[in-house]
C-alpha positions in Angstrom: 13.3 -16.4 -11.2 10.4 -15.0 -10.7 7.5 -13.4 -13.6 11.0 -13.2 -15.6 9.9 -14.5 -18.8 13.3 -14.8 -20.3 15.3 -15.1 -17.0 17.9 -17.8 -17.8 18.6 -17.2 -21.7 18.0 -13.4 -20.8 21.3 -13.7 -19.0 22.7 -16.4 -21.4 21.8 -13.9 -24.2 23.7 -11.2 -22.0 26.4 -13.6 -22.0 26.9 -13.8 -25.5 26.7 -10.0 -25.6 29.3 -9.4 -22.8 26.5 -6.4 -22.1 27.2 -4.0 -19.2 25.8 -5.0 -16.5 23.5 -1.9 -15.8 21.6 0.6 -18.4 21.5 3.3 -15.7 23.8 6.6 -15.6 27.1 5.5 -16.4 29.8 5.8 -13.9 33.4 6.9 -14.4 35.9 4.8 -15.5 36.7 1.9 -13.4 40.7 3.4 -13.2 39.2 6.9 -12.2 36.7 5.4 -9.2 37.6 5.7 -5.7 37.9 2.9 -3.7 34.0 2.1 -2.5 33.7 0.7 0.5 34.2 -2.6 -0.1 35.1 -2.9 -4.3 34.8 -0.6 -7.2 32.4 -0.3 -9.9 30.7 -3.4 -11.0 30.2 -2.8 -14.5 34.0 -2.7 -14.8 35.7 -5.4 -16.6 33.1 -5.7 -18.8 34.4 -7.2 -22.3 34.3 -9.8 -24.7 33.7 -13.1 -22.8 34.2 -16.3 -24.9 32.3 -19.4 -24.4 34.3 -21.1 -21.1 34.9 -24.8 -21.2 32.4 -26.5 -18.2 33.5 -26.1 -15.2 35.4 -29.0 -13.5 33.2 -30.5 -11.0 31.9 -33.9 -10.2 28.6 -34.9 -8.6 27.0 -38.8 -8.7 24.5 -39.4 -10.7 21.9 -41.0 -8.2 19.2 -39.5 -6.3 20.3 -36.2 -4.8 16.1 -35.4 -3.4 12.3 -36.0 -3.6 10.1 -33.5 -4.1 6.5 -35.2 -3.6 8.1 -38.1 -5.0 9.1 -36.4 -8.1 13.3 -37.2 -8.4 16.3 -34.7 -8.2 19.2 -36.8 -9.5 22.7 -35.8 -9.2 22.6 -34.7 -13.5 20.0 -32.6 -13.2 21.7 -30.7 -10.2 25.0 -30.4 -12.1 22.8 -29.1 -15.5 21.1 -26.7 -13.0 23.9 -25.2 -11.6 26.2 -25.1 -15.3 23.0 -22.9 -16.1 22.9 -21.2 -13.1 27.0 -20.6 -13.4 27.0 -19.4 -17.0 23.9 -17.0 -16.6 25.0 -15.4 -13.7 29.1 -15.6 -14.8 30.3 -16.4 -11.8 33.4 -18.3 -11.8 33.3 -21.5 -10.0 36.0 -22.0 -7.3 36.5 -23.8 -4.6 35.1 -21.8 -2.1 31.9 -20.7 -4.3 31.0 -24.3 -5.2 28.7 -25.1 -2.3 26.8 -21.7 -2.4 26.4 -22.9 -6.4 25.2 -26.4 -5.3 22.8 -24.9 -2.7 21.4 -22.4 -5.1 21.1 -24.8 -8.1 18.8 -27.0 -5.6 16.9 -24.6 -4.4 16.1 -23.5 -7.7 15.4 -26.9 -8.6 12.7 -28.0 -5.9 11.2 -24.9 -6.9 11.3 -25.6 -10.4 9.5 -29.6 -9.7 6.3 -27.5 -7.3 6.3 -25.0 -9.9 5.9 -27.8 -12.8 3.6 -29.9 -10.6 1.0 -27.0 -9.9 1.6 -26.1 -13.9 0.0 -29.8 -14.5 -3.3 -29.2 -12.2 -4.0 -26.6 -15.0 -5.2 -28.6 -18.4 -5.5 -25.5 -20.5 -2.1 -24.5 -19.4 0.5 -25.9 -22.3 3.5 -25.1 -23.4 4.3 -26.5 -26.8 7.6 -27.0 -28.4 6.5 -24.2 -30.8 6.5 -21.8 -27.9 9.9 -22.9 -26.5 11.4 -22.6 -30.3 10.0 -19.3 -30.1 11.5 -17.7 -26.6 14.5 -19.4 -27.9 14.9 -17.7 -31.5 14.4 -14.3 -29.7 16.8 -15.0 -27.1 19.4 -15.5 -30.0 18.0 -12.5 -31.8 18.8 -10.8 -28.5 22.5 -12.1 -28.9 22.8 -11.7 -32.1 22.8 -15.1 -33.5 21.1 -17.9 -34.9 19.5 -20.6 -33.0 21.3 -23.1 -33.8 24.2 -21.3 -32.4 23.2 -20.1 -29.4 22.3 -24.1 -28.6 25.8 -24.8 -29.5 26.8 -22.4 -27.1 25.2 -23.4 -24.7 26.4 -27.2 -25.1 29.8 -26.2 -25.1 29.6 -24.6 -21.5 28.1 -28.6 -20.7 24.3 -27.2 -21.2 22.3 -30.2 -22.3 19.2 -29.0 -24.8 16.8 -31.3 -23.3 17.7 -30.1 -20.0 17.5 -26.4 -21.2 14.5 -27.0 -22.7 12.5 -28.5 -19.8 14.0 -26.0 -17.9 12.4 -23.0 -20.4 9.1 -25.3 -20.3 8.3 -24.4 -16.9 9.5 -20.9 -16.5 7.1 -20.4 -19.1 4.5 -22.0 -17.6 4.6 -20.4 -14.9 5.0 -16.8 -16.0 1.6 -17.5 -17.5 0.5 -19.0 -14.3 0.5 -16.7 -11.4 -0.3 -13.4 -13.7 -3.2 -15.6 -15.0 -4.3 -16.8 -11.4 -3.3 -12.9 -9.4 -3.8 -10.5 -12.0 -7.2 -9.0 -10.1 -5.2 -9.4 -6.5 -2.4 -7.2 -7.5 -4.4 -4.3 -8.6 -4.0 -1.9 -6.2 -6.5 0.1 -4.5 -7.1 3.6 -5.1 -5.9 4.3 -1.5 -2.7 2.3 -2.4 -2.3 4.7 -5.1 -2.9 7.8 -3.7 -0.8 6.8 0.2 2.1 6.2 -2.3 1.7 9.5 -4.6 1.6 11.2 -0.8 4.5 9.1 0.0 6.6 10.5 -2.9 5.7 13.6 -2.1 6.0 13.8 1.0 10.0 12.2 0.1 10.5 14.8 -2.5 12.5 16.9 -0.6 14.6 14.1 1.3 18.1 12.6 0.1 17.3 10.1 -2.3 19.5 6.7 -3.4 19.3 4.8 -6.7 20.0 1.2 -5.4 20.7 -2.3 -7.1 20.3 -4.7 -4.5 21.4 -8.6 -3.7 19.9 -10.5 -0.4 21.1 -13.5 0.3 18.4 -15.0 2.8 20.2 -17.0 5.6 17.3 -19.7 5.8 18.1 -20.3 2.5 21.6 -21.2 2.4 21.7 -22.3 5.4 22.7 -19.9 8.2 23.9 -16.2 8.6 27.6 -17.4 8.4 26.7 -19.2 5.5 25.0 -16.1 3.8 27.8 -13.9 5.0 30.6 -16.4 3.2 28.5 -16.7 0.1 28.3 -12.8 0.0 31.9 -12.6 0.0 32.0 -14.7 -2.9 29.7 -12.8 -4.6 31.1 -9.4 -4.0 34.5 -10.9 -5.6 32.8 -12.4 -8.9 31.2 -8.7 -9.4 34.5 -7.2 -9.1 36.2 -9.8 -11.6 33.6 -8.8 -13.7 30.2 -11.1 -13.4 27.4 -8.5 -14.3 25.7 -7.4 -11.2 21.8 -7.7 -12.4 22.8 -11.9 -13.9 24.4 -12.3 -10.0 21.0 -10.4 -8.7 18.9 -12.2 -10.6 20.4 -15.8 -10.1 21.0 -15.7 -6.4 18.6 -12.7 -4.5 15.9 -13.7 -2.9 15.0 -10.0 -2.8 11.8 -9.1 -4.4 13.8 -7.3 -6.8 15.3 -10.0 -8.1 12.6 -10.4 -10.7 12.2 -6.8 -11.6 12.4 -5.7 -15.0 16.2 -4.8 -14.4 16.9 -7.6 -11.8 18.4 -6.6 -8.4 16.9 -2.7 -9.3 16.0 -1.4 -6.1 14.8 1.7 -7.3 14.7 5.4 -5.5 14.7 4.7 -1.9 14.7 7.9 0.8 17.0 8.4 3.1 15.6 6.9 6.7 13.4 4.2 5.6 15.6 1.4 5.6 17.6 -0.3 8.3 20.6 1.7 10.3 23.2 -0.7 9.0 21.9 -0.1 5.2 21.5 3.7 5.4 25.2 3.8 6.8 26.4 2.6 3.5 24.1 4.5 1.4 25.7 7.3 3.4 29.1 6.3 2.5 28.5 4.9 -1.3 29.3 7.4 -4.0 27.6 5.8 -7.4 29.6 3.3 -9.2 30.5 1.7 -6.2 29.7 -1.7 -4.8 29.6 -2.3 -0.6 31.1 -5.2 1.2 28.4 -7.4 2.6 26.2 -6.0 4.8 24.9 -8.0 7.9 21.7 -7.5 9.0 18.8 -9.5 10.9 17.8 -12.7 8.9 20.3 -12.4 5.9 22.9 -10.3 4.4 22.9 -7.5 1.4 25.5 -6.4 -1.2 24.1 -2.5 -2.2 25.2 -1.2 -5.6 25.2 2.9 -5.4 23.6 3.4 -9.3 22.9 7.4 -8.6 22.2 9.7 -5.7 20.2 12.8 -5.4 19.3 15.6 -3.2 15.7 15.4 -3.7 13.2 16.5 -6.5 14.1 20.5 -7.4 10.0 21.2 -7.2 6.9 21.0 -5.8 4.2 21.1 -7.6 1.0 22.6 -5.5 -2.8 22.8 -7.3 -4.8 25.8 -5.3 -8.1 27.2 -5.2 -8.9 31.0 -3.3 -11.3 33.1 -2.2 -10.3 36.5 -1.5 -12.0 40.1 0.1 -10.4 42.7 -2.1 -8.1 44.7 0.3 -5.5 47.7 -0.5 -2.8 47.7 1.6 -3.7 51.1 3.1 -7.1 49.5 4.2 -8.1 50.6 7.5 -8.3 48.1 10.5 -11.8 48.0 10.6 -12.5 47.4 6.8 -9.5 44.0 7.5 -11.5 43.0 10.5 -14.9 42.9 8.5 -13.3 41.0 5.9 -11.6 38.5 8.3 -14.8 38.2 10.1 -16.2 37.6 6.4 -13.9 34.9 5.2 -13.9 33.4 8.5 -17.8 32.3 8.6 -17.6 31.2 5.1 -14.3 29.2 6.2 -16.4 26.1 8.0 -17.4 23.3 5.8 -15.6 24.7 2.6 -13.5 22.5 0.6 -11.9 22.3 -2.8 -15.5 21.2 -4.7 -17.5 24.2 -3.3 -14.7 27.5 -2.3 -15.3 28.8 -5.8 -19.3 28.2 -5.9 -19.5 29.6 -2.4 -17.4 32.4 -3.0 -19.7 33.9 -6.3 -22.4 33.5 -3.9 -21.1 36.0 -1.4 -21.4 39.6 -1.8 -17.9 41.1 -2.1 -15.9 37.8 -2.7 -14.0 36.8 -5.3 -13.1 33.1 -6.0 -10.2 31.5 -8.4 -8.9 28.7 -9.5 -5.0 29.1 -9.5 -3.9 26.2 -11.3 -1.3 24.3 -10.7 2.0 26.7 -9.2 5.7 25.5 -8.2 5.7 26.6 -4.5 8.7 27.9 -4.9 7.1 30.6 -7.4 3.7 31.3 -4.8 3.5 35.1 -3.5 5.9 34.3 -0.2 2.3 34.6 2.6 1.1 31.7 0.4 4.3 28.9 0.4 3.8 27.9 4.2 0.4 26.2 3.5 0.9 25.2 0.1 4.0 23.0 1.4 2.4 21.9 4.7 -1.9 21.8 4.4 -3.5 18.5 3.6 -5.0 18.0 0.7 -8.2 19.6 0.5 -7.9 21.8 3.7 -8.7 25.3 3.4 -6.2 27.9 5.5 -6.8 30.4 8.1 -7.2 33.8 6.1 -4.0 35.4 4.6 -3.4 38.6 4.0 -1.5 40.0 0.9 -1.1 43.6 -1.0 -3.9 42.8 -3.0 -6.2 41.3 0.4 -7.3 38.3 2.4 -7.6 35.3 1.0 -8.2 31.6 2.1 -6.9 29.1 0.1 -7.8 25.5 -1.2 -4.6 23.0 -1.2 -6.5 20.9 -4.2 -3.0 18.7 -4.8 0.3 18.4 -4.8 3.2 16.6 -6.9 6.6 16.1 -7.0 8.2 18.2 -10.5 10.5 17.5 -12.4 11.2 15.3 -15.8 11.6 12.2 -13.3 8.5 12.7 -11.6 6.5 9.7 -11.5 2.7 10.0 -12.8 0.0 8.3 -11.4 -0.3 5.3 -14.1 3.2 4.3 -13.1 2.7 4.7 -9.4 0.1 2.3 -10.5 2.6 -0.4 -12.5 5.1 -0.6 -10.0 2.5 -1.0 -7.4 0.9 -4.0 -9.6 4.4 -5.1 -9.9 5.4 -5.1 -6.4 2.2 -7.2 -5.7 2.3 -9.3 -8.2 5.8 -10.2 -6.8 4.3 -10.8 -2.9 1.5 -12.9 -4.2 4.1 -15.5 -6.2 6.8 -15.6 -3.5 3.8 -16.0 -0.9 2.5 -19.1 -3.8 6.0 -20.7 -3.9 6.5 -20.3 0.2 3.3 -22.1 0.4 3.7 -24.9 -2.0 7.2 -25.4 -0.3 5.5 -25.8 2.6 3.1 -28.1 2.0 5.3 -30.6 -0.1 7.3 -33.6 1.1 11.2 -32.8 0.5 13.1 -35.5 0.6 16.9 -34.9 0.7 19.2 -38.3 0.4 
């Protein structure tokens, strides 16, 4: 569930809503999509949903597992996965049930380390006040009173005090790893600026607007496994379970616990494995793949948007420049090349201009920041291809030679990213790595007892 504060009522909340299943560009109408390749448009279907009767299924009430002697009985898996069923909305069936099962104990042996490492914290406490209060605004967020949404959840077979404990934790732990990884997950000024180049550098490249599900094959038990549960999955999204409650309930992508679970964001076309970028390929938006195999699990990719690439480039320059008519004789553009050329070595994008007023006959500038597209055409070569702070070769133009400073460069546009949210999402990203690396570790180092 990840630093999801409000993951499971989130989704109950959503529930009660019968929300859509993305905020992102809407598609068209589901009777107006095209067949995708494997289903059509996720969010269709969406409408009232009425509280469902729980699901008819039996498990004994003993010990199901251990976890460092801690007890899994067979009531708190069937609680786990009636929460697990009514947040994400899939419909329990026959063939789904074991994927359920297998899901609602994972989630629980994560839940008993993540309550156990909780306790080696004394100033780490989660009162009843606190729970009352995540609760209240999760029925604020469906538009009803507490007391209801409990009822609610008590008629799909939810018991409060299972609820409750279950809210306890996920609390406690959102506080937890922030709390314990905050410094960690700061990136670097290097992080920041590789990934600024990055974007840059992508601007121009076909871009995809991806919601994600991976099902991990270690996880469930095998890549057939993953592949049958996929299947299953895919189905429930086209009956009309909300793609991000699916995402958010089974992924073990790190996405899963994004602010919009299963949001993928921008990716660029040729960064990501064959099999995926085939389907990005053939995805129009709206559209939801069939599984996709690939090494170590399988993914389901929902196409939210596509684009060609940011329309502009945004270039900061600095110049020197020799005054230069264009009816200047050879000699007077050899004196001046010969000129800009000795001043060329060791100039960068802190001293062109101080260097240039200290030169007889130069002129220096500071041209701002330009789109490319809108440089004097001898200029848009370097401006598109130099490094950051390199100086070019001298160019000549009507009004004379000039070498120029490449002082930065940024993607335009209204959907630019600036640098503070290059920074979030960074912060996010390894805030994400750190728990999943915590909960790996703790898994690891517990005894699991299955019976």
């Amino acid at each position: 569930m990840g630093l999801m504060r409000y993951s499971t009522g989130a989704a109950l909340a959503a529930l009660l809503l019968a929300g859509s299943a993305y905020g992102q560009t809407a598609p068209a109408p589901a009777a107006q999509q095209p067949t995708a390749a494997g289903a059509p448009n996720p969010a269709a279907g969406d409408g009232p949903v009425a509280a469902r009767a729980a699901p008819q299924f039996e498990l004994a009430d003993g010990i199901v597992a251990t976890v460092n002697d801690k007890i899994i009985t067979g009531y708190d898996l069937r609680q786990q996965m009636l929460m697990l069923i009514a947040s994400s909305q899939v419909q329990p069936t026959e063939q789904n049930l074991p994927a359920i099962q297998q899901a609602a104990l994972n989630r629980l042996i994560e839940e008993r380390l993540k309550a156990q490492e909780i306790t080696k914290f004394e100033t780490l406490k989660v009162t009843d006040q606190e729970i009352d209060e995540e609760i209240a605004q999760m029925a604020r967020q469906a538009g009803v009173t507490p007391a209801a949404y409990m009822e609610f959840l008590q008629q799909g077979g939810i018991q409060p005090s299972a609820f409750r404990e279950n809210l306890r934790t996920e609390i406690g732990w959102s506080q937890l790893v922030p709390g314990r990884f905050n410094s960690r997950a700061r990136p670097s000024t290097l992080q920041v600026e590789q990934e600024l180049r990055r974007l840059n550098e992508a601007a121009a490249q076909p871009q995809y607007l991806i919601g994600e599900i991976y099902i991990e094959a270690a996880r469930v038990g095998g890549q057939e496994a993953a592949m049958n549960g996929a299947r299953q999955l895919v189905q429930q999204i086209i009956q009309g379970a909300p793609f991000q409650a699916v995402a958010q309930q089974f992924s073990s992508a790190p996405s899963a616990s994004a602010r919009v679970p299963g949001d993928a964001g921008w990716v660029v076309k040729g960064t990501v494995q064959p099999a995926l970028q085939t389907i990005f390929d053939q995805l129009q938006p709206g559209q939801l793949s069939n599984p996709v195999p690939v090494d170590g699990g399988v993914y389901i990719i929902y196409m939210r948007d596509k684009r060609d690439g940011a329309a502009t480039s945004l270039v900061s320059l600095k110049q020197m420049m020799v005054e230069l008519p264009e009816s200047a004789s050879e000699a007077e553009l050899a004196a001046a090349t010969r000129t800009l050329e000795g001043l060329r070595q060791g100039l960068n994008c802190d001293n062109i201009l101080s260097q240039a007023r200290a030169t007889q006959g130069v002129i220096g500038a500071d041209l701002g920041e330009s789109d490319v597209a809108n440089l004097a055409p001898q200029f848009q070569q370097f401006a598109r291809t130099g490094e950051i702070g390199s100086v070019s070769t001298p160019i000549r133009t009507p009004l004379g030679l000039h070498l120029v400073a490449v002082c930065g460069r940024r993607v335009g546009g209204p959907e630019a990213p600036n640098r503070q949210q290059v920074e979030n999402r960074l912060r996010g990203q390894n805030l994400a790595v750190l728990e999943r690396r915590y909960i790996r570790d703790l898994r690891n180092d517990a005894l699991i007892e299955f019976k």
